[in-house]
C-alpha positions in Angstrom: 264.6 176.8 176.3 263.8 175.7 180.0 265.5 177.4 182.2 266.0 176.1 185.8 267.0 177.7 189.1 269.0 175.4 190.5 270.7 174.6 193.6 272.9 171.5 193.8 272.6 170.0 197.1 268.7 170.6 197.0 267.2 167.4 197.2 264.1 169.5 195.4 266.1 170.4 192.8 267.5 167.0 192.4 264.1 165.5 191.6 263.3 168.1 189.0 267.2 167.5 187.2 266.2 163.8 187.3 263.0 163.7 185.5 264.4 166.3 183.2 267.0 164.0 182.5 264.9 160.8 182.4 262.5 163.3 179.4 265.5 164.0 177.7 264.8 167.4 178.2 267.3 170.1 177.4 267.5 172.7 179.6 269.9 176.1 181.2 270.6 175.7 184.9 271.0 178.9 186.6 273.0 178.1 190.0 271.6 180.2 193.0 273.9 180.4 195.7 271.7 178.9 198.6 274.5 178.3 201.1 277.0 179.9 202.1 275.2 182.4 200.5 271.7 183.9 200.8 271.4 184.6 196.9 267.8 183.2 197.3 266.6 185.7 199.5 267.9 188.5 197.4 266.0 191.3 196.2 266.9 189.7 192.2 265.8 186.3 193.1 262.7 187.7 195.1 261.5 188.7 192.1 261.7 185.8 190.4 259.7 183.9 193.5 258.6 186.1 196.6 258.8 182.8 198.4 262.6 182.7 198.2 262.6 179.1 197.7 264.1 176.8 195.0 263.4 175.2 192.9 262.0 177.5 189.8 261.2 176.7 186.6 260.8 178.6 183.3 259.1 177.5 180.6 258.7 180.4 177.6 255.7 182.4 179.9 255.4 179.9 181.9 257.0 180.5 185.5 256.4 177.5 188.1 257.6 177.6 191.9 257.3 174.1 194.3 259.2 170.8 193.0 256.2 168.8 192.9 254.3 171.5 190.7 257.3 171.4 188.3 257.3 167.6 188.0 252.8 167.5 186.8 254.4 170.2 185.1 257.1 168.7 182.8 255.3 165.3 182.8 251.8 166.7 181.5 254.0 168.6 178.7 256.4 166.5 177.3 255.5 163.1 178.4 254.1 161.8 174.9 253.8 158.7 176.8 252.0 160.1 179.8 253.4 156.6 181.5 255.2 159.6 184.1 251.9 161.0 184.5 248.9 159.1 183.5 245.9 161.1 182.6 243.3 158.6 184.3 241.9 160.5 187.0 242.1 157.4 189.6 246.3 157.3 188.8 246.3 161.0 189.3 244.8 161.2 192.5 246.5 158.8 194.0 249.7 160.6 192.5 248.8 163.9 193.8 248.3 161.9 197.0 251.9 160.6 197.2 253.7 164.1 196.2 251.9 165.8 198.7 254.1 163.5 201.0 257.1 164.0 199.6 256.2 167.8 200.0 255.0 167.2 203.4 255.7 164.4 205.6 259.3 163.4 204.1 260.4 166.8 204.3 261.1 166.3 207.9 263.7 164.8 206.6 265.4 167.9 204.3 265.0 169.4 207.8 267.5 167.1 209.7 269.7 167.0 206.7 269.6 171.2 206.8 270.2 170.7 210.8 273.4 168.1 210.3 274.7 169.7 206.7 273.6 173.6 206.9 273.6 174.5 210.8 270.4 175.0 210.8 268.9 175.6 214.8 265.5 173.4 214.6 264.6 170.3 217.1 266.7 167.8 215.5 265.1 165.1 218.1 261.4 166.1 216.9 262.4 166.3 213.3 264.0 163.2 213.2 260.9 161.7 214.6 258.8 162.9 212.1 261.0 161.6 209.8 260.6 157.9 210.7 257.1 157.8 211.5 256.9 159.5 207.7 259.3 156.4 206.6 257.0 153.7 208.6 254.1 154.6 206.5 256.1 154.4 203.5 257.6 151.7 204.1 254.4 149.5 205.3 252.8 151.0 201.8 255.8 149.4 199.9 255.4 146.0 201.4 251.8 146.0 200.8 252.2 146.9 196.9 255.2 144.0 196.7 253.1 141.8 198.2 250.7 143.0 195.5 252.9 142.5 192.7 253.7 146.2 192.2 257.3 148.2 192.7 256.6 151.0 192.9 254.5 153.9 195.2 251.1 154.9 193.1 248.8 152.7 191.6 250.8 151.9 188.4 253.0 148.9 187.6 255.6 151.1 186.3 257.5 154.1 188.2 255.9 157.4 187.9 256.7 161.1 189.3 255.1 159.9 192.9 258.6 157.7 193.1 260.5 160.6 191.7 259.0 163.6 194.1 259.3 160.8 197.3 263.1 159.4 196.1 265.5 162.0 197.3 265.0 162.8 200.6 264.7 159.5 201.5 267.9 158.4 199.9 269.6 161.4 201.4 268.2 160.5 205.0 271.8 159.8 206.1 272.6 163.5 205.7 270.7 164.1 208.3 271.2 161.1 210.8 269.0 158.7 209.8 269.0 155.3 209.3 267.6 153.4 206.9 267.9 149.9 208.4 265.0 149.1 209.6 262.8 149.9 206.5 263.7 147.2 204.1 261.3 147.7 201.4 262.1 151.3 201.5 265.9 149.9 200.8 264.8 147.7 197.5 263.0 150.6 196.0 265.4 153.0 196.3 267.5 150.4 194.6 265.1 150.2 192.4 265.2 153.9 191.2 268.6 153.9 191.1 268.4 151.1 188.0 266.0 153.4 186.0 268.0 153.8 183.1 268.0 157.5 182.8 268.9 157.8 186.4 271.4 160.3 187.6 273.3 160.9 190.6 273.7 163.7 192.9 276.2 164.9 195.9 275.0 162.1 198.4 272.9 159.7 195.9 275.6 157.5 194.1 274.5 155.2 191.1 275.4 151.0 191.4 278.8 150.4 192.2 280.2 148.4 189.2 280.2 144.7 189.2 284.2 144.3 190.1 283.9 147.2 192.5 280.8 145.5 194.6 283.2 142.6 194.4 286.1 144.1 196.5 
């Protein structure tokens, strides 16, 4: 059985729920009291990653730490389709490429959100900064591939665990105090996400209203 560590206003831990949920993937969560508590930087938990950081994942003997190692993870394994994943090496480059930025770059992001949500004492001005000129480039790339014909942030013509490692933090940016007005692609992919048909929510990400509801 998989067993995750699991934190539910994680943005990081979101992504991993989702694609476990888009695989069809059963799975134990094991809540870890991030905030108010400090369960993560517990002797216990230390153990389990000296990092003190969620998410982790178990696997049988396998033991994996960082969201976007989890995701090549759990794509490479039980993606019979390897369409989450592709194994061509050009697709998985330019993959790797895109979830370093959404463990990078877009985590400026999580940081404003942990500053507005959390408390957290960081330079909300400079982080918030980061944050758009990380959205600017994101958004620019998603024009460029519409333009192109394609929907969706790597090379393919179909979503893949790039979209899934970038989604949250950008659809959470709110939390943190920042808009996403002027970055309209960024807008229609998030939509776009959101209409997978596995896709779940999370505290903060809502699925489509309902047709009589968007009515009102």
């Amino acid at each position: 059985m998989i067993r995750l560590y699991d934190y539910v206003l994680s943005g990081n831990c979101y992504k991993i729920r989702l694609l476990l949920a888009i695989l069809d993937l059963e799975y134990e969560a094991v809540a870890v009291d991030f905030y108010p508590g400090r369960a993560h930087r517990e002797p216990d938990f230390l153990d389990i990653n000296p990092l003190g950081q969620l998410p982790v994942l178990e696997d049988g003997d396998v033991r994996l730490r960082d969201a976007q190692a989890i995701l090549i993870y759990l794509a490479a394994k039980y993606d019979g389709t390897r369409e989450w994943f592709p194994e061509d090496p050009t697709s998985q480059g330019e993959i790797a490429m895109w979830l370093s930025f959404a463990g990078g770059e877009i985590m400026n992001a999580s940081a404003a959100r942990l500053h507005d949500m959390l408390g957290y004492e960081l330079d909300i001005d400079k982080a918030r900064a980061a944050a758009h000129d990380a959205f600017r480039v994101l958004d620019d790339h998603l024009t460029e591939r519409e333009i192109a014909g394609r929907d969706w942030v790597a090379a393919m013509a179909r979503p893949t665990i790039a979209d899934i490692a970038c989604f949250p933090y950008v659809a959470l940016a709110g939390d943190g105090g920042i808009s996403l007005d002027d970055y309209r692609a960024i807008q229609r992919w998030l939509d776009r996400v959101k209409a997978i048909p596995e896709f779940i929510p999370m505290p903060g990400i809502h699925l489509f209203p309902r047709a009589s509801e968007r009515a009102m």
